[in-house]
Residue, then its C-alpha position, 0 to 999 in steps of 0.5 A: x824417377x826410376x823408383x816405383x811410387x809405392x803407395x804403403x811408405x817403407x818402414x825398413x832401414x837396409x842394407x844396399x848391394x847385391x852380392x856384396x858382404x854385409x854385415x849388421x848388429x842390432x847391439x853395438x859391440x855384439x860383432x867379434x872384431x877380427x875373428x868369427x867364433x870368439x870363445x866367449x862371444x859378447x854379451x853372452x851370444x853363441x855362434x853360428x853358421x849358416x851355409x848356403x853352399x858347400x864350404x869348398x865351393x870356389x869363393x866367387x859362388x861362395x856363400x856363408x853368414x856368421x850368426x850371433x844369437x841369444x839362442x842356436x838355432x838347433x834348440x828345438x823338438x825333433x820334427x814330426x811330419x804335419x798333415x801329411x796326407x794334403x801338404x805336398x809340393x815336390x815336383x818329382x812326387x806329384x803326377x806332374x802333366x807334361x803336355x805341349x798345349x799354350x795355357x792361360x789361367x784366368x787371375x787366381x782368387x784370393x783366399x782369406x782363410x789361409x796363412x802364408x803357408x798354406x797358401x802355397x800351390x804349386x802350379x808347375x815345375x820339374x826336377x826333385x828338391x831331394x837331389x836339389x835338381x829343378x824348380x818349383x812354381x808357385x801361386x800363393x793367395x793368404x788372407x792371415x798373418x802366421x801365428x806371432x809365435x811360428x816361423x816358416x823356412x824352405x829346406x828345398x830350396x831359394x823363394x823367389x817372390x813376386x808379390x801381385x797384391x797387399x803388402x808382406x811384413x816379413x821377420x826373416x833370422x836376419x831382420x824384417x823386410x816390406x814387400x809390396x807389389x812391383x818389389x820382388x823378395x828372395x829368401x834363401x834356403x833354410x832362412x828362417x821368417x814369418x810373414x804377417x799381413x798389414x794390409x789384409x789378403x795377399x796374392x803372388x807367384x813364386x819361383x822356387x829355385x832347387x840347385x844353385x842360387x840366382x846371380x845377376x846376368x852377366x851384360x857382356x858389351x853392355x858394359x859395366x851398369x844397366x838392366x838390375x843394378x847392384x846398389x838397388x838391392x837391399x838387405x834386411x838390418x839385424x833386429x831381434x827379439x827377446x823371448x827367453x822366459x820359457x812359457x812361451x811355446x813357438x812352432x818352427x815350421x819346414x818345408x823338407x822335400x815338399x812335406x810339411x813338419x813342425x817342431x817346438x821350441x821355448x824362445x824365440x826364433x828371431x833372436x840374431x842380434x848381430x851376423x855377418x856375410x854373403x848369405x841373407x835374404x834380400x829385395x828389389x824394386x823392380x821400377x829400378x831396373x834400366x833397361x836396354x832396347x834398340x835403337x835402330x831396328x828389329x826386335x832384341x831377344x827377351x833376355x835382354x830384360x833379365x832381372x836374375x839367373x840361375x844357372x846351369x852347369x852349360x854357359x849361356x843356358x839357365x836352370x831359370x831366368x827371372x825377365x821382366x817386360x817393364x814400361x820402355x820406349x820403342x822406337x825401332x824403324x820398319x820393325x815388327x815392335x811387338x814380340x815375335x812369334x816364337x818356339x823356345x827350346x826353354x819353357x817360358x811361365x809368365x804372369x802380370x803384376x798389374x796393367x796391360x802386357x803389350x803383346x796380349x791386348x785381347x785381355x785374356x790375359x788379366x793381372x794374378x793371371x799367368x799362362x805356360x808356353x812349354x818347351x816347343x810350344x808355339x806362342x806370340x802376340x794375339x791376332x789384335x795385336x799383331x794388326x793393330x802392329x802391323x799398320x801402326x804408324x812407326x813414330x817413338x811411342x812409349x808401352x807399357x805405362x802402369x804395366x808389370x810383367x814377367x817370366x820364368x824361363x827355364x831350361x826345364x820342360x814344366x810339368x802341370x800339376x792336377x791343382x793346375x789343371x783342374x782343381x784351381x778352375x782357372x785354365x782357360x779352355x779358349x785360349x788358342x781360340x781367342x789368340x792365334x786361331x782367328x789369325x788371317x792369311x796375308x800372304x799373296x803371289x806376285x802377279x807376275x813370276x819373277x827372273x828366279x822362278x822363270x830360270x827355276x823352270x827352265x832348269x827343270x826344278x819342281x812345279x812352284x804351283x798356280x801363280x796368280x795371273x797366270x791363265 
């Protein structure tokens, strides 16, 4: 079946399709009909609009949701800056490391102490949220649930969220969503949402998008279906709480150019009865993904196994892709099967959700690892791999069975932050050692000089060297 076998049940009723204009009321009668900010909506709500982008974007990137809530969500304290002195994840301030060295990161270790949060590193990224150019690279590891009275939202820009271990049970303004691994979560800008933790420590990366939103690819020849389909996205269904007595104290807490702040409030923030619209938080599950490969021989490009873009004012140049390297056939003939080896003009992060990748069998590279090939780095598959390929007998085999990995390519040359480099303590120093420096030589000369290099020869052209054979 094209669906992960998870092992925690769904708990959830969603909305299906990916782009689509949805719409969901937790109270029968609670949307307007015809109309989006009715003088006196019903029951008592007020209205409010959340916009993704700019009101006068053109209407196939245009995303806007109408909000019926007990509540507005501007019925807060003003702001203040929190922990000020140790909360910061924006890119452009930090001392970002822009280096060309291949790293590899032993897996990241869970941290029970923390909350969703606080949990947050940021490993690498580029760019500035506060001109809303770039992106943010995460690690996230939480043993808590946040404070049943708080809630968390990015003002810099969309979470893309790749859960590796535990479960997410996350209340999002728009209604709740389960995350476990093998499932990837998105939550846009600005959307409000608190995290709790069913089933104990949770470990993951996130990709931190901060200009645009991410669409699905565009398949070109492919035709109409395959890679992420559509109708296997899922959108939360309105829920709501009631909380309006006024003893209760809850704490909103934003993310705002990589700087922490709080602000309090008397009633609850989840308290949309009903919405409407194009701008909500939304999940996938990964083991849905048809993908597509050849059936002849060589090897396609990676993008061919692109989940979502982001893209870039260039067509055909993205801001960031999210790829996947998910268990597929291969069946290519007289083909080297494994990736090639490779120097990318985009920067590439990959990490693994659980299995084995196929091009790096040494086992370096470990689930909750991850590794940073930057733009130019050379990279490709490890020496055991590439011998074990090289000789393998060349009949349809099946890879990746129980694997999940991924990447991040981006446009963008990655800095390094210190947490990265040095504070995690994962970097692992032996990384080229172990993967490309053992690779052997293959090459020999012919025995004897073929007709081009004897007519080379007599045309005067430059000494091609000492042939084998020859005396």
């Amino acid at each position: 079946m094209p669906v992960t076998d998870f092992a925690v049940p769904e708990k959830y009723k969603y909305q299906n399709g990916f782009g689509s204009y949805h719409e969901s009321e937790a109270v029968e009668g609670a949307l307007p009909l015809g109309q989006n900010s009715p003088q006196k909506p019903a029951y008592g709500l007020y209205t409010e609009k959340l916009s993704g982008t700019s009101f006068t974007a053109p209407r196939y990137e245009n995303q806007q949701s109408w909000l019926y809530r007990i509540l507005p969500a501007a019925s807060h304290s003003p702001f203040e800056s929190r922990e000020s002195d140790t909360y910061n994840t924006n890119p452009d301030a930090l001392k970002l490391q822009q280096i060309p060295n291949q790293l590899r990161w032993d897996p990241f270790d869970l941290d029970p102490t923390v909350d969703w949060v606080h949990s947050l590193h940021l490993v690498a990224g580029a760019g500035d949220p506060t001109i809303k150019q770039g992106i943010g690279i995460f690690i996230f590891a939480a043993g808590k649930s946040m404070d049943e009275q708080s809630a968390f939202y990015s003002a810099d820009g969309d979470f893309l969220i790749v859960l590796q271990h535990g479960v997410l049970d996350i209340l999002t303004e728009l209604g709740p969503l389960l995350v476990r691994p093998n499932e990837i979560c998105v939550i846009p800008r600005g959307i409000r949402y608190r995290v709790l933790l069913p089933h104990g420590p949770v470990r993951g990366y996130i990709l931190e998008l901060y200009q645009g939103h991410f669409t699905l690819p565009e398949l070109g020849p492919i035709g109409s279906s395959c890679l992420a389909n559509p109708r296997d996205f899922q959108a939360p269904c309105a829920s709501f709480e009631e909380d309006h007595s006024g003893s209760t104290q809850y704490t909103i807490l934003t993310k705002f150019a990589g700087r922490l702040f709080a602000a309090s409030q008397t009633h609850t923030p989840f308290d949309v009865v009903a919405w409407h619209g194009l701008y909500y938080p939304y999940k996938y599950d990964l083991g849905r993904f048809c993908t597509i490969g050849s059936i002849s021989y060589d090897h396609p490009d990676p993008s061919i196994f692109t989940v979502l873009s982001a893209l870039s004012d260039h067509p055909g140049t993205a801001v960031a892709d999210f790829v996947i390297f998910p268990p597929r056939w291969l069946v290519q003939e007289a083909t080297f099967r494994p990736p090639w080896y490779h120097r990318n003009t985009m920067s590439e992060f990959m990490g693994l959700i659980h299995g084995q990748y196929d091009a790096k069998t040494g086992g370096g590279f470990q689930p909750a690892g991850a590794s940073l090939h930057n733009v130019m780095s050379a990279h490709g598959p490890d020496m055991g791999t590439f011998e074990k390929a090289s000789s393998a007998e060349l009949k349809p085999m099946k890879v990746g069975e129980g694997s999940m990995a991924f990447m991040f390519e981006s446009s963008l040359m990655a800095g390094v932050t210190e947490w990265g480099l040095n504070k995690c303590q994962k970097v692992q120093k032996d990384y080229n050692a172990e993967s490309w420096e053992p690779l052997k030589v293959h090459f020999k000369r012919p025995e004897k000089k073929c007709a081009t290099v004897t007519n080379m020869e007599k045309d005067g052209r430059p000494d091609l060297g000492t042939w084998i054979g020859e005396s």
